[in-house]
N, C-alpha and C positions, 0 to 999 in steps of 0.2 A: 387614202380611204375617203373617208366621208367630209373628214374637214376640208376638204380639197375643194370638195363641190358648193360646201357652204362660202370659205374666205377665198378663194383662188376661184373660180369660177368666174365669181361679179366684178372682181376686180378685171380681171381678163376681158369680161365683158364691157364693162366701162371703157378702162384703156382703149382696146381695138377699134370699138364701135366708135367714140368718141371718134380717134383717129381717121377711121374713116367718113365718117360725116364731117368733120375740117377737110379732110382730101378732097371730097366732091364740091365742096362748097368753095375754096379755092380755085379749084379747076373751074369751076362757072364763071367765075371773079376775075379769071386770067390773070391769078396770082401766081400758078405755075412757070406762064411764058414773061411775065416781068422777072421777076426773079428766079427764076431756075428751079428745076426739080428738086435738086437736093435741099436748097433753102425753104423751097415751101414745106417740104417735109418735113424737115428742122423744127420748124416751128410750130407745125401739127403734131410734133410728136412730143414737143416740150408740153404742148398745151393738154395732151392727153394724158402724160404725165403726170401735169396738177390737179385733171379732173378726177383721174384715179386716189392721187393723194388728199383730197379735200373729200371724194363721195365714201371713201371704201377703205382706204389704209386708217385714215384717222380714228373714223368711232370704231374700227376694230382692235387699235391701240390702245384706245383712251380705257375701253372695256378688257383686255387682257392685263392692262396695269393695275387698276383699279380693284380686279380679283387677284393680281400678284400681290399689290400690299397687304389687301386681304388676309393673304395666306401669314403675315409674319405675326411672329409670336407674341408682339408691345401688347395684343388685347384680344377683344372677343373678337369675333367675325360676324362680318357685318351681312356677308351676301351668302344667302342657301346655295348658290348654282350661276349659270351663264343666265337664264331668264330672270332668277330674281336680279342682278345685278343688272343687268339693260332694265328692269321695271326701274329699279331703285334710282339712276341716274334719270331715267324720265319725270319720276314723280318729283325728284330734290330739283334738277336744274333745266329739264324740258328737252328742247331738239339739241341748244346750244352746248349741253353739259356732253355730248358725244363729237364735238369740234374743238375741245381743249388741243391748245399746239396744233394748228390746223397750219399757221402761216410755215413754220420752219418744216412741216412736212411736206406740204407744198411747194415750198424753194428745193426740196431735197426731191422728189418724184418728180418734178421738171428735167432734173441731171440724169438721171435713170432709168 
């Protein structure tokens, strides 16, 4: 449905787009014919991997954990919804409070 086009979408978009702007830009560089097509790939594809995992997997983790704990029972609740909770990480910790665990996602969407 809908959340598709909100979290699947960008990410999709990031990935590919990413990937092919490293593609063309190797290819300019004559990084393809040094090292071989598949390695330039390799490496384009790793790199698009972490751009995905650092711009789009992360603050959408850090935000579905964040209203997961929300949800347990230890107290009140803290976030009305998906906006107030993105409000409330912007006003307490700013752009960086949506990059928590950015490196180990980033090591891990490089493999994937």
């Amino acid at each position: 449905g809908l959340s598709w086009a909100i979290f699947g979408g960008p990410r999709s978009a990031v990935r590919f787009g990413t990937f092919e702007t490293l593609t063309a830009a190797s290819q300019r560089r004559g990084m393809h014919q040094r090292l071989g097509t598949p390695t330039a790939d390799t490496i384009n594809g790793f790199a698009a991997g972490m751009a995905e995992a650092a711009l789009c997997q992360t603050p959408n983790q850090v935000i579905a954990i964040k209203m997961i704990h929300d949800q347990s029972p230890r107290g009140p609740r803290q976030y009305e919804g998906l906006v107030h909770c993105v409000a409330c990480i912007w006003r307490a910790e700013g752009v960086a409070g949506y990059f928590q665990g950015v490196g180990p996602a980033v090591t891990k969407g490089a493999a994937t």
